[in-house]
PDBQT receptor file of N, H, CA, C and O in Angstrom, charges set to zero:
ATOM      1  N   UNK A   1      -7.894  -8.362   4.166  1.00  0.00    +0.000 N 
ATOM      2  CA  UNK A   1      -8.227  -9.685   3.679  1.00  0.00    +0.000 C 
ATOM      3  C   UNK A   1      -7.360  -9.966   2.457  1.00  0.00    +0.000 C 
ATOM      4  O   UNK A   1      -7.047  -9.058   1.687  1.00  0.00    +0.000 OA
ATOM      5  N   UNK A   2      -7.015 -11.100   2.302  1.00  0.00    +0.000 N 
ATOM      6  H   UNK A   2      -7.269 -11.837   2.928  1.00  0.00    +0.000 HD
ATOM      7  CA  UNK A   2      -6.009 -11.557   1.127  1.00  0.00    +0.000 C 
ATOM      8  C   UNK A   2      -6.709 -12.093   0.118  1.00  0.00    +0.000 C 
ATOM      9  O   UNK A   2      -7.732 -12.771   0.213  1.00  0.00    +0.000 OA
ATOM     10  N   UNK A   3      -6.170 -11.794  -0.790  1.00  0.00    +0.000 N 
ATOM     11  H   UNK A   3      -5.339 -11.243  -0.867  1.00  0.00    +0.000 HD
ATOM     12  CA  UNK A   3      -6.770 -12.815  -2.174  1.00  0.00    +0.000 C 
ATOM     13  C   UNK A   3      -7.379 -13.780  -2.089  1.00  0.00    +0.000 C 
ATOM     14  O   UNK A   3      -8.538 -13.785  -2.503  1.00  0.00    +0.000 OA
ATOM     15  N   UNK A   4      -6.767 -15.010  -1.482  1.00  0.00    +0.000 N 
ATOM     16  H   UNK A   4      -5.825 -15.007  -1.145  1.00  0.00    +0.000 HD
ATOM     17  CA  UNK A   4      -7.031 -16.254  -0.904  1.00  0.00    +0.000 C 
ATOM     18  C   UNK A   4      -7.921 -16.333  -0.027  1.00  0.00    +0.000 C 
ATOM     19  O   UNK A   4      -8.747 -17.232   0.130  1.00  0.00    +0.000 OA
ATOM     20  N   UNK A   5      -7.713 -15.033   0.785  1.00  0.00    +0.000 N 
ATOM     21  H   UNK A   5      -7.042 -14.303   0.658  1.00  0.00    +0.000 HD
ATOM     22  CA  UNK A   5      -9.259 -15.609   1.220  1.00  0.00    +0.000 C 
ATOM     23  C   UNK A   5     -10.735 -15.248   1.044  1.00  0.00    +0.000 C 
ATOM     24  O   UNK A   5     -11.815 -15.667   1.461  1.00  0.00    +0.000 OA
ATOM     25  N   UNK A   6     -10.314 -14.332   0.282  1.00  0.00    +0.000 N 
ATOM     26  H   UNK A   6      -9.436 -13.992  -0.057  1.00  0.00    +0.000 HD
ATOM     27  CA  UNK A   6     -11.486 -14.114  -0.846  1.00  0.00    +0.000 C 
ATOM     28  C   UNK A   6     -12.090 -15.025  -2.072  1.00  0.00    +0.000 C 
ATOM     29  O   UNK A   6     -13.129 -14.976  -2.730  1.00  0.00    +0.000 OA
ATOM     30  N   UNK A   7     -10.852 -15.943  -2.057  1.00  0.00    +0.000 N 
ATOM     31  H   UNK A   7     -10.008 -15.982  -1.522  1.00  0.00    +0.000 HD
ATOM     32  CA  UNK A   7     -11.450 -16.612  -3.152  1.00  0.00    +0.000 C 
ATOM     33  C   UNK A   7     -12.054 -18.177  -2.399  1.00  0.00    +0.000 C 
ATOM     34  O   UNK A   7     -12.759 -18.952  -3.045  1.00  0.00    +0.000 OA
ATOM     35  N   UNK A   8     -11.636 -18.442  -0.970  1.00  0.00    +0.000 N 
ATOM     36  H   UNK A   8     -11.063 -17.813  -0.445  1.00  0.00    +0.000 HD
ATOM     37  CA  UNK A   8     -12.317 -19.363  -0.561  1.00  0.00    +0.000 C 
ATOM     38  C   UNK A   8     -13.142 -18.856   0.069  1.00  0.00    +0.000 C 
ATOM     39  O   UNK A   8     -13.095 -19.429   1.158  1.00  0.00    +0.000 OA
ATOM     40  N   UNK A   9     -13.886 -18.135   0.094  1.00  0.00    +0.000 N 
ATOM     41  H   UNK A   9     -13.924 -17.670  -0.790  1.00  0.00    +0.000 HD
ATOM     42  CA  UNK A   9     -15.048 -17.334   0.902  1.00  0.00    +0.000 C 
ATOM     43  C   UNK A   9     -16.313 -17.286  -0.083  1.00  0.00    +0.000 C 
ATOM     44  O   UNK A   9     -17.483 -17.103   0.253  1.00  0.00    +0.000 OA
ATOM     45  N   UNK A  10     -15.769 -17.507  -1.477  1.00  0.00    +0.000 N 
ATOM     46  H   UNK A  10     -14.819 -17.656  -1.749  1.00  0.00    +0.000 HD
ATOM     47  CA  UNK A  10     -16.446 -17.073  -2.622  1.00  0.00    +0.000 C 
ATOM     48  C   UNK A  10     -16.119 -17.156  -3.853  1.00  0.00    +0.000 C 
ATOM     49  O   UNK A  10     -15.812 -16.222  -4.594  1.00  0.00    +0.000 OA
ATOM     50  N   UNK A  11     -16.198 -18.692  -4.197  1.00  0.00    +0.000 N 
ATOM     51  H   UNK A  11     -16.448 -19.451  -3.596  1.00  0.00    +0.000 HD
ATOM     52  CA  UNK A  11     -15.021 -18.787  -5.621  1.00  0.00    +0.000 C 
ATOM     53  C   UNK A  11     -15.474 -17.986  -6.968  1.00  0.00    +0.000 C 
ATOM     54  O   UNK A  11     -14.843 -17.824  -8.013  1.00  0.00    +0.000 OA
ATOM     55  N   UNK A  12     -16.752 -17.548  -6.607  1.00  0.00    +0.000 N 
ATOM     56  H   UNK A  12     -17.265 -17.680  -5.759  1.00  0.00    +0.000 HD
ATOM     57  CA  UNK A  12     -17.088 -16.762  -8.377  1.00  0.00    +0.000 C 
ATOM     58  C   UNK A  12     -16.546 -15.778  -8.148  1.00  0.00    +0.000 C 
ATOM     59  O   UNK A  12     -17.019 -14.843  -8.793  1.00  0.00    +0.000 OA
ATOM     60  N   UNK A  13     -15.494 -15.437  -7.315  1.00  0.00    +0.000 N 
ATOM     61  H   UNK A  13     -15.110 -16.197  -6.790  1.00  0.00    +0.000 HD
ATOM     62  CA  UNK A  13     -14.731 -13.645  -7.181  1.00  0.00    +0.000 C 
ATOM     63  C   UNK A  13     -13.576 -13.795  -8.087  1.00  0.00    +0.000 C 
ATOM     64  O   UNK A  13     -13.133 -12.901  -8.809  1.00  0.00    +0.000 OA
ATOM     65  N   UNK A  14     -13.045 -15.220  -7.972  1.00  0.00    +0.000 N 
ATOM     66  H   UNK A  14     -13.405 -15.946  -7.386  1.00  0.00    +0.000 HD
ATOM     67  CA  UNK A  14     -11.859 -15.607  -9.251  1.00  0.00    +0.000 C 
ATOM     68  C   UNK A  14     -12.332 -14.795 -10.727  1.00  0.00    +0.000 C 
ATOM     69  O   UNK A  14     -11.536 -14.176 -11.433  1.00  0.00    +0.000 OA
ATOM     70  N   UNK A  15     -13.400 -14.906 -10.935  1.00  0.00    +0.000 N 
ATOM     71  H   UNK A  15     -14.047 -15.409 -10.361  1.00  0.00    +0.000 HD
ATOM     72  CA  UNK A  15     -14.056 -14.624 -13.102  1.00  0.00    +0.000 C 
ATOM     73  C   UNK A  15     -13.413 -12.371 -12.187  1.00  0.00    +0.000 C 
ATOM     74  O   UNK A  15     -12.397 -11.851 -12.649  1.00  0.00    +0.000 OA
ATOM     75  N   UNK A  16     -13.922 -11.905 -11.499  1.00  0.00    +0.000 N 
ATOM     76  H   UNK A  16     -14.748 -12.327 -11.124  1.00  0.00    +0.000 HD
ATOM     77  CA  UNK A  16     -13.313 -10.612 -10.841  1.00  0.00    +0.000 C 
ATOM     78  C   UNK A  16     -11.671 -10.300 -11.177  1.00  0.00    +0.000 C 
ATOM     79  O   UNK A  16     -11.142  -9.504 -11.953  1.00  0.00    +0.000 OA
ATOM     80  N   UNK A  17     -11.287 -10.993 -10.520  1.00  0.00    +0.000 N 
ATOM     81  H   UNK A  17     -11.717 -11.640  -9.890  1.00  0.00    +0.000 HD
ATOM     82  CA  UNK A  17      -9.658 -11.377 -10.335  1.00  0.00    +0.000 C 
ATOM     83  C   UNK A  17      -9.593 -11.245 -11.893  1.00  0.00    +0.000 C 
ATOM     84  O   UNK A  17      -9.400 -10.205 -12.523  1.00  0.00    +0.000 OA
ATOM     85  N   UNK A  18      -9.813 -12.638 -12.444  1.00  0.00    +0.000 N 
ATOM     86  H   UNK A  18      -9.970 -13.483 -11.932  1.00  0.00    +0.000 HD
ATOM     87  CA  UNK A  18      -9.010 -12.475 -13.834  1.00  0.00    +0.000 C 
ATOM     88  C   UNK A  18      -9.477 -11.739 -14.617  1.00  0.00    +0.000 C 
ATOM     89  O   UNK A  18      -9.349 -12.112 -15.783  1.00  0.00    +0.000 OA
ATOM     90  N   UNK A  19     -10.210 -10.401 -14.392  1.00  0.00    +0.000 N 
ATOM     91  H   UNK A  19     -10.313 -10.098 -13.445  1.00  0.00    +0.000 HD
ATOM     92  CA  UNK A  19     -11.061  -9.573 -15.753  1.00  0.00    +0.000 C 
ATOM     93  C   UNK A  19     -10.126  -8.205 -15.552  1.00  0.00    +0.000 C 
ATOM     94  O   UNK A  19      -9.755  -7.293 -16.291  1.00  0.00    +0.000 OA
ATOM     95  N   UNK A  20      -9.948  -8.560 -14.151  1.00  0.00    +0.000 N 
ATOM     96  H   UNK A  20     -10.250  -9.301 -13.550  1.00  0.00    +0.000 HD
ATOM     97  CA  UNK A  20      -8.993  -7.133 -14.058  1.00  0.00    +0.000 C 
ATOM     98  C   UNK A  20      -7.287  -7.573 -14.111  1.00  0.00    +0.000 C 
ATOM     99  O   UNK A  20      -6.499  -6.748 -13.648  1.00  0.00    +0.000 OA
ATOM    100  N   UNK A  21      -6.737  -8.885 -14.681  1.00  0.00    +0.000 N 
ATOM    101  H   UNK A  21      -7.377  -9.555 -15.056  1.00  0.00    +0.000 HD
ATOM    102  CA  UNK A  21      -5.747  -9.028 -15.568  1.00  0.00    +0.000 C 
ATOM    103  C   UNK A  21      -4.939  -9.978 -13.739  1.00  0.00    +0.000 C 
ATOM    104  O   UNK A  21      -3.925 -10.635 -13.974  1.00  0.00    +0.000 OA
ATOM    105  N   UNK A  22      -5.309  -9.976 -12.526  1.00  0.00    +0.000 N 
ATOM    106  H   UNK A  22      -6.133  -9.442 -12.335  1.00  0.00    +0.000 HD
ATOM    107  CA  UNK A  22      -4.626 -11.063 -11.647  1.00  0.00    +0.000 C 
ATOM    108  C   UNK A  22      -4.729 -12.684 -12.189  1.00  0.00    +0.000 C 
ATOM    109  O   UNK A  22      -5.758 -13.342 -12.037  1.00  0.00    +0.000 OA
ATOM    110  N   UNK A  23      -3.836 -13.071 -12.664  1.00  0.00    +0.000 N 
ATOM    111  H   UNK A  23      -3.000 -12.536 -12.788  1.00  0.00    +0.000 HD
ATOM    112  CA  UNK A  23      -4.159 -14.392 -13.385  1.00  0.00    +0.000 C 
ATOM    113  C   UNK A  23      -3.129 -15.415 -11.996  1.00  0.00    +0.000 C 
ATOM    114  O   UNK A  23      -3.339 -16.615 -11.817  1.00  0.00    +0.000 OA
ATOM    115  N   UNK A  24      -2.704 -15.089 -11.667  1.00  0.00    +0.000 N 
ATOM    116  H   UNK A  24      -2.534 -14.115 -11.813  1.00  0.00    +0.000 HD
ATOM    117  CA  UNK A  24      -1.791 -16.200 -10.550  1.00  0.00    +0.000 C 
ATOM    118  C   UNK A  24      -2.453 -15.982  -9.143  1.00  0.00    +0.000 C 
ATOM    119  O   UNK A  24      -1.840 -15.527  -8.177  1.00  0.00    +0.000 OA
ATOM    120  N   UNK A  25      -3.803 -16.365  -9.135  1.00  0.00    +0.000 N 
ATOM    121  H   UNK A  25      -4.301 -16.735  -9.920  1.00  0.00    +0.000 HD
ATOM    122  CA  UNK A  25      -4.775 -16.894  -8.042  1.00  0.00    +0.000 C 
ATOM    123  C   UNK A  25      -4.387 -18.246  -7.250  1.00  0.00    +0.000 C 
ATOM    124  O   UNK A  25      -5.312 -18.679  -6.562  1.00  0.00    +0.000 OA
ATOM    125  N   UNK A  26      -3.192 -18.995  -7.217  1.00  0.00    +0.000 N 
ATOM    126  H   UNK A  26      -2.440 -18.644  -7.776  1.00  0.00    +0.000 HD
ATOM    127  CA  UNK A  26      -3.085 -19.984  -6.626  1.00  0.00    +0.000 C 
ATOM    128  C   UNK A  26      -1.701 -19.770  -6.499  1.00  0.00    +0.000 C 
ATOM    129  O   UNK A  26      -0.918 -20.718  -6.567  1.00  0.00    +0.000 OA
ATOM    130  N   UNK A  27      -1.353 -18.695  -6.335  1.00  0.00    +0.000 N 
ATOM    131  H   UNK A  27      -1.989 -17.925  -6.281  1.00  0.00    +0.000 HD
ATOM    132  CA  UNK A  27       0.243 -18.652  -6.692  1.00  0.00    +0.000 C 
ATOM    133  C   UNK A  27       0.292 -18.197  -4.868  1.00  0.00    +0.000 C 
ATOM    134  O   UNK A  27      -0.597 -17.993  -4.041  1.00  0.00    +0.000 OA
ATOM    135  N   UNK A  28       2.175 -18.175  -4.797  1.00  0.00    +0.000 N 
ATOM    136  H   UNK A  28       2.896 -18.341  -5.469  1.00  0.00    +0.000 HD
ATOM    137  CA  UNK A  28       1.661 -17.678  -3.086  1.00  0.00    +0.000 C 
ATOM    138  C   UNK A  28       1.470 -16.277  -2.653  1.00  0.00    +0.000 C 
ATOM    139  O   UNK A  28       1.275 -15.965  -1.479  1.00  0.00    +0.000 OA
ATOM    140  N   UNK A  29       1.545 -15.289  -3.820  1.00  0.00    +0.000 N 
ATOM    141  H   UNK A  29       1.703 -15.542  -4.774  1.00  0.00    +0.000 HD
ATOM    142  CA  UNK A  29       1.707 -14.048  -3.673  1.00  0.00    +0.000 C 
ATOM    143  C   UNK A  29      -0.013 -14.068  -3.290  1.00  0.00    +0.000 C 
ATOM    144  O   UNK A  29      -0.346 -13.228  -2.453  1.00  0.00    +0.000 OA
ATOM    145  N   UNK A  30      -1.001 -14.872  -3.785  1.00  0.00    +0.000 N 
ATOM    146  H   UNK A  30      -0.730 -15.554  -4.465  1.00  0.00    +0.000 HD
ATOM    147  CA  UNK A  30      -2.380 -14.463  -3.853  1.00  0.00    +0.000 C 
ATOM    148  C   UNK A  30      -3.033 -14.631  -2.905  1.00  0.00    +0.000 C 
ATOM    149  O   UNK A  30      -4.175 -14.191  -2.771  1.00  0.00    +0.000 OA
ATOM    150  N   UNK A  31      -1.935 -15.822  -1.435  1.00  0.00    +0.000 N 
ATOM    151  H   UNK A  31      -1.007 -16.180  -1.544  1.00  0.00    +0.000 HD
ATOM    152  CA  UNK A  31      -2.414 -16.232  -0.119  1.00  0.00    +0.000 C 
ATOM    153  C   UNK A  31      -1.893 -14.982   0.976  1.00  0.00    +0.000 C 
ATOM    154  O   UNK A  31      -2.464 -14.790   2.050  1.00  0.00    +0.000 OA
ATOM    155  N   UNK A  32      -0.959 -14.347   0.601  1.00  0.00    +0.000 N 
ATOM    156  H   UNK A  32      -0.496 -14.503  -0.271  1.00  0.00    +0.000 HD
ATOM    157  CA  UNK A  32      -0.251 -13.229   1.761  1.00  0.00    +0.000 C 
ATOM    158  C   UNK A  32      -0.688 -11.717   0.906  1.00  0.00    +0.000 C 
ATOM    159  O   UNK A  32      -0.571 -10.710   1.606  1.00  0.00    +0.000 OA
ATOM    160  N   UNK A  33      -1.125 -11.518  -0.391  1.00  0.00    +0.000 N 
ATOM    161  H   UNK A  33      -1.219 -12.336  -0.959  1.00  0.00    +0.000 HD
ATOM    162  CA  UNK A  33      -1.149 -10.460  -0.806  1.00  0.00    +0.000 C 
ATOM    163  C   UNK A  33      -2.634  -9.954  -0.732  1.00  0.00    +0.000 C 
ATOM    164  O   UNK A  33      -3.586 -10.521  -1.268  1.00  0.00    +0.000 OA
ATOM    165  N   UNK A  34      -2.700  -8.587   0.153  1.00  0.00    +0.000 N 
ATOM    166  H   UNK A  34      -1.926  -8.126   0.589  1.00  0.00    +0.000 HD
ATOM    167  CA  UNK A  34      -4.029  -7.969   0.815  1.00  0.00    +0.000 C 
ATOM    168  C   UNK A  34      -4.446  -7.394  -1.030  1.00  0.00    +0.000 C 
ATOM    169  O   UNK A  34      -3.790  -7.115  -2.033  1.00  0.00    +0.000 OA
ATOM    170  N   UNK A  35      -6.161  -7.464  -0.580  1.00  0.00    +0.000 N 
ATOM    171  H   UNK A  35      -6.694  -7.690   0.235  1.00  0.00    +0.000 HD
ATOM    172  CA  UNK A  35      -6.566  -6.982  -2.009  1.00  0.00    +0.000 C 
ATOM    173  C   UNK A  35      -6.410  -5.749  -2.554  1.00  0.00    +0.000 C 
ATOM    174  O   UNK A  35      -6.592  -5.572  -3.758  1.00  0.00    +0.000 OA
ATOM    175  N   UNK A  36      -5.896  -4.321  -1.350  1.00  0.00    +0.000 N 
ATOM    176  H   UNK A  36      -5.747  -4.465  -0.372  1.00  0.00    +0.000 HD
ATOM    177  CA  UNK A  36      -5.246  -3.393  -1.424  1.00  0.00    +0.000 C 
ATOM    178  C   UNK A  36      -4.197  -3.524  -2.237  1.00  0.00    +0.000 C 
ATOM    179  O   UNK A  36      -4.409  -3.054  -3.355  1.00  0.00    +0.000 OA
ATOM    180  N   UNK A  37      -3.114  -4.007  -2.074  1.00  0.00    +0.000 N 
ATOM    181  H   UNK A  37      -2.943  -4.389  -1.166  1.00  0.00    +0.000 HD
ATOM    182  CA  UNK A  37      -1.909  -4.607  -1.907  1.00  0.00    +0.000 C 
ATOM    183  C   UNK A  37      -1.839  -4.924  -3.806  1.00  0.00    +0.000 C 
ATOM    184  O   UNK A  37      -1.153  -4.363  -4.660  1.00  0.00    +0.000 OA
ATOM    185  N   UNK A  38      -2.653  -5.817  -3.904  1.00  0.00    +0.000 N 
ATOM    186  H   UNK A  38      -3.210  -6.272  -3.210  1.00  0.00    +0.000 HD
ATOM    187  CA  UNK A  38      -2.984  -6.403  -5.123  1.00  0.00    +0.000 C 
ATOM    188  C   UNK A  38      -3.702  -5.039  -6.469  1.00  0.00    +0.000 C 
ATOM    189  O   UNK A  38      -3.436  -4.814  -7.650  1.00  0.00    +0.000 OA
ATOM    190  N   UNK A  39      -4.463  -4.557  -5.679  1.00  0.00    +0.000 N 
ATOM    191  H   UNK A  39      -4.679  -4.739  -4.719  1.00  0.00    +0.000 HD
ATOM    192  CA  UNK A  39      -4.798  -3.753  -6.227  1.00  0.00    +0.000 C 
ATOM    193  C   UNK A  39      -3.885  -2.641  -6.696  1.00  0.00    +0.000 C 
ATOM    194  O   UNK A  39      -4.066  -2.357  -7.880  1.00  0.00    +0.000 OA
ATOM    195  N   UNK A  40      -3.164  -2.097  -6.218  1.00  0.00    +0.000 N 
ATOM    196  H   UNK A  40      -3.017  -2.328  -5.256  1.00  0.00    +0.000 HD
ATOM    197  CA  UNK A  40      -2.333  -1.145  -6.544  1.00  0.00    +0.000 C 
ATOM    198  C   UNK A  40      -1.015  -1.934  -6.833  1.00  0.00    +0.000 C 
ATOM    199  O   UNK A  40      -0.071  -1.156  -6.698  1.00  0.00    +0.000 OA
ATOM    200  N   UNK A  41      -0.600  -3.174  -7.176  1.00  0.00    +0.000 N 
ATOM    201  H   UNK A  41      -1.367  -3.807  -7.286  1.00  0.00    +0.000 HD
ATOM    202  CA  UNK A  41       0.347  -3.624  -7.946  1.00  0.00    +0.000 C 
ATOM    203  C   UNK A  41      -0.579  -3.721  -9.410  1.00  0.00    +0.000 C 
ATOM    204  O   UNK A  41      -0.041  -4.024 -10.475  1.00  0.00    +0.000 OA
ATOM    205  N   UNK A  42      -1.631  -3.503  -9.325  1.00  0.00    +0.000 N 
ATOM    206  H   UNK A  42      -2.069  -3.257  -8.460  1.00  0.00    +0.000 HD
ATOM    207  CA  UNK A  42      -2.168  -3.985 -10.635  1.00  0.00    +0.000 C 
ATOM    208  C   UNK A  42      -2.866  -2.853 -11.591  1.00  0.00    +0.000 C 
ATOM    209  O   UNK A  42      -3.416  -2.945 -12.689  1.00  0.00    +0.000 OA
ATOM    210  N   UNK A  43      -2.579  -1.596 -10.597  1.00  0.00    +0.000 N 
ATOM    211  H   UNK A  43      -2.132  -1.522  -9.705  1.00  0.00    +0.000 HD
ATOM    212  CA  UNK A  43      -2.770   0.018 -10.960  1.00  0.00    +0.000 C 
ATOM    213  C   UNK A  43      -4.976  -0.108 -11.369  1.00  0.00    +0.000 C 
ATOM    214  O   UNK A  43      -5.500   0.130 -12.458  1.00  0.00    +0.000 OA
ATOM    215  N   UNK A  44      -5.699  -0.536 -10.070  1.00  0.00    +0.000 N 
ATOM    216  H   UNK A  44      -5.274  -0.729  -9.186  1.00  0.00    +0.000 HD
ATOM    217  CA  UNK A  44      -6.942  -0.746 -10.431  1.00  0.00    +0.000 C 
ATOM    218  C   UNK A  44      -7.101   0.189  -9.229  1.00  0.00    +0.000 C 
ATOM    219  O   UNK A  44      -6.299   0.354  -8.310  1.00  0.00    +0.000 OA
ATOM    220  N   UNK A  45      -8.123   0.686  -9.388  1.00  0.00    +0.000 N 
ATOM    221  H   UNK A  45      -8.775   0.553 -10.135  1.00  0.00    +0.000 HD
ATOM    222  CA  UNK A  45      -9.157   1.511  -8.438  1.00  0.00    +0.000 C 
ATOM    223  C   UNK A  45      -9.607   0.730  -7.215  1.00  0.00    +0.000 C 
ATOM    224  O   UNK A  45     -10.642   0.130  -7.504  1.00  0.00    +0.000 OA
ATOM    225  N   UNK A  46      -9.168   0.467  -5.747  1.00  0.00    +0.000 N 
ATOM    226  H   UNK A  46      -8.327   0.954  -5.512  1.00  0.00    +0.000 HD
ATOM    227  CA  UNK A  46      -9.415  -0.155  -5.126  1.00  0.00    +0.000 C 
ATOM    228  C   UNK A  46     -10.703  -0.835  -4.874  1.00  0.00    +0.000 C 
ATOM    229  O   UNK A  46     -11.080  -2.006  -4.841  1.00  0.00    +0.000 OA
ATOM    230  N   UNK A  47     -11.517   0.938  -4.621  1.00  0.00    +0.000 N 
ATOM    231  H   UNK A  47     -11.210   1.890  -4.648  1.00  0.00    +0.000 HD
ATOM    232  CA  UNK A  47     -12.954   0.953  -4.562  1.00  0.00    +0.000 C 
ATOM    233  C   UNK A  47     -13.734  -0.199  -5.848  1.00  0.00    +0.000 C 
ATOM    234  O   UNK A  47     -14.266  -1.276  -5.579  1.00  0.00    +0.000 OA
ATOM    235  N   UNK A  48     -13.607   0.369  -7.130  1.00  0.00    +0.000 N 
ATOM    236  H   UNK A  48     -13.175   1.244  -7.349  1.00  0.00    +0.000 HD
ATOM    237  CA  UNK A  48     -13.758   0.111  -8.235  1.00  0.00    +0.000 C 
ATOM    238  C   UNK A  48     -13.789  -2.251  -8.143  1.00  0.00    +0.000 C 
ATOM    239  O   UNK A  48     -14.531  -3.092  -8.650  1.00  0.00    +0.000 OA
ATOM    240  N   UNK A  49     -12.750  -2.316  -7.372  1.00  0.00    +0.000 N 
ATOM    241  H   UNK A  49     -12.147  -1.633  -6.960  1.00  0.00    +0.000 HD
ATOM    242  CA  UNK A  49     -12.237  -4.049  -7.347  1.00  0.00    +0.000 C 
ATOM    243  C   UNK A  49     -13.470  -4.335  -6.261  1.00  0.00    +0.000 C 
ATOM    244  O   UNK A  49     -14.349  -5.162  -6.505  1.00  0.00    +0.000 OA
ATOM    245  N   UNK A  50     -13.428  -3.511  -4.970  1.00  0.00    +0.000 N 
ATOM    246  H   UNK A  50     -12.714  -2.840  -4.771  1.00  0.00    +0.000 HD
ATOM    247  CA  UNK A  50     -14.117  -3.864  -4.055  1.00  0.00    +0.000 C 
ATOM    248  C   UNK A  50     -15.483  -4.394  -4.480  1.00  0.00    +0.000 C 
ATOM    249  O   UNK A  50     -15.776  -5.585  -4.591  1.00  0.00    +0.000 OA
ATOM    250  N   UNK A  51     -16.437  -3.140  -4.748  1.00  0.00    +0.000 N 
ATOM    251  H   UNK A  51     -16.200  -2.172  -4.659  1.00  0.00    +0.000 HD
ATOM    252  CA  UNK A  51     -17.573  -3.363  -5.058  1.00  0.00    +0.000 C 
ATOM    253  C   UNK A  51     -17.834  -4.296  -6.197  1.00  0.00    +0.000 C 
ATOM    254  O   UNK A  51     -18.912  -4.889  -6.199  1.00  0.00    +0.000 OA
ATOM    255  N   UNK A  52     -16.828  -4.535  -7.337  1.00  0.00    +0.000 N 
ATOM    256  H   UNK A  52     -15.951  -4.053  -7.335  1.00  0.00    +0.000 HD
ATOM    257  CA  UNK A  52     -17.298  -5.798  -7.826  1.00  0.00    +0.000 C 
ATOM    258  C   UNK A  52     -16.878  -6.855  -7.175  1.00  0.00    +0.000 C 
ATOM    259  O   UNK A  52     -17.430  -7.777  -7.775  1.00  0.00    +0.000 OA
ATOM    260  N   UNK A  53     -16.222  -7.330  -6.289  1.00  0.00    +0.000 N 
ATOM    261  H   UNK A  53     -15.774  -6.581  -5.802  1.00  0.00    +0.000 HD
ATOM    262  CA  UNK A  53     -16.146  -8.647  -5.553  1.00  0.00    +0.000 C 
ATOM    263  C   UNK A  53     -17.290  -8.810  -4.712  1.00  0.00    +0.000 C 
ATOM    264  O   UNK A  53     -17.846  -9.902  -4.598  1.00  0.00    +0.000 OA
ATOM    265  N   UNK A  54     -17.794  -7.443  -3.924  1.00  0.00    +0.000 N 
ATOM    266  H   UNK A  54     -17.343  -6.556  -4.017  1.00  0.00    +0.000 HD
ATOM    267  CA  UNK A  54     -19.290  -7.480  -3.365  1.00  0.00    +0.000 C 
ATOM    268  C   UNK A  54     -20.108  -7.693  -4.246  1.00  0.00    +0.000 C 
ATOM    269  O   UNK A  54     -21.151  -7.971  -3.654  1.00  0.00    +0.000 OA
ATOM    270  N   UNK A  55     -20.261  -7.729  -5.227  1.00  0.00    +0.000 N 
ATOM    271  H   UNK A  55     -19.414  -7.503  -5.708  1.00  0.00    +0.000 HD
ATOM    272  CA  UNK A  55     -21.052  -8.461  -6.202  1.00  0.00    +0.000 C 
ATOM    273  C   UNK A  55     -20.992  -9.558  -6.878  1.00  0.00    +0.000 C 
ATOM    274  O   UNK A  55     -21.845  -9.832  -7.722  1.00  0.00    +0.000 OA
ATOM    275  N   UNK A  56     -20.140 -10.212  -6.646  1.00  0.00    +0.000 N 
ATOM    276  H   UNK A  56     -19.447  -9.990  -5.960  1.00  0.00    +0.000 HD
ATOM    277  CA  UNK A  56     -20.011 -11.478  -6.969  1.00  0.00    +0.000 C 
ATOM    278  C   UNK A  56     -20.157 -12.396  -6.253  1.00  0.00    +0.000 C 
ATOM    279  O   UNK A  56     -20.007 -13.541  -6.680  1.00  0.00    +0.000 OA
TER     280      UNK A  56
């Protein structure tokens, strides 16, 4: 699943995104880039991103 479509699935996952420092949520890297993907360009604990987006 990509950024994008995480964040139209569920826009309070954006306050997620930007706490762990992804600030270009509308950019096009955030529509093709898997949250894996994202995650390890951004050196975060996959798991760690996951379960707080399941909570949001």
């Amino acid at each position: 699943m990509t950024i994008g479509e995480v964040l139209r699935h569920n826009a309070k996952t954006a306050q997620v995104f930007m706490r762990h420092g992804m600030h270009c949520l509308g950019c096009a890297a955030a529509t093709g880039e898997s949250i894996a993907q994202a995650a390890a360009v951004h050196g975060i604990e996959l798991n760690k991103l996951l379960a707080e987006l399941n909570e949001a």
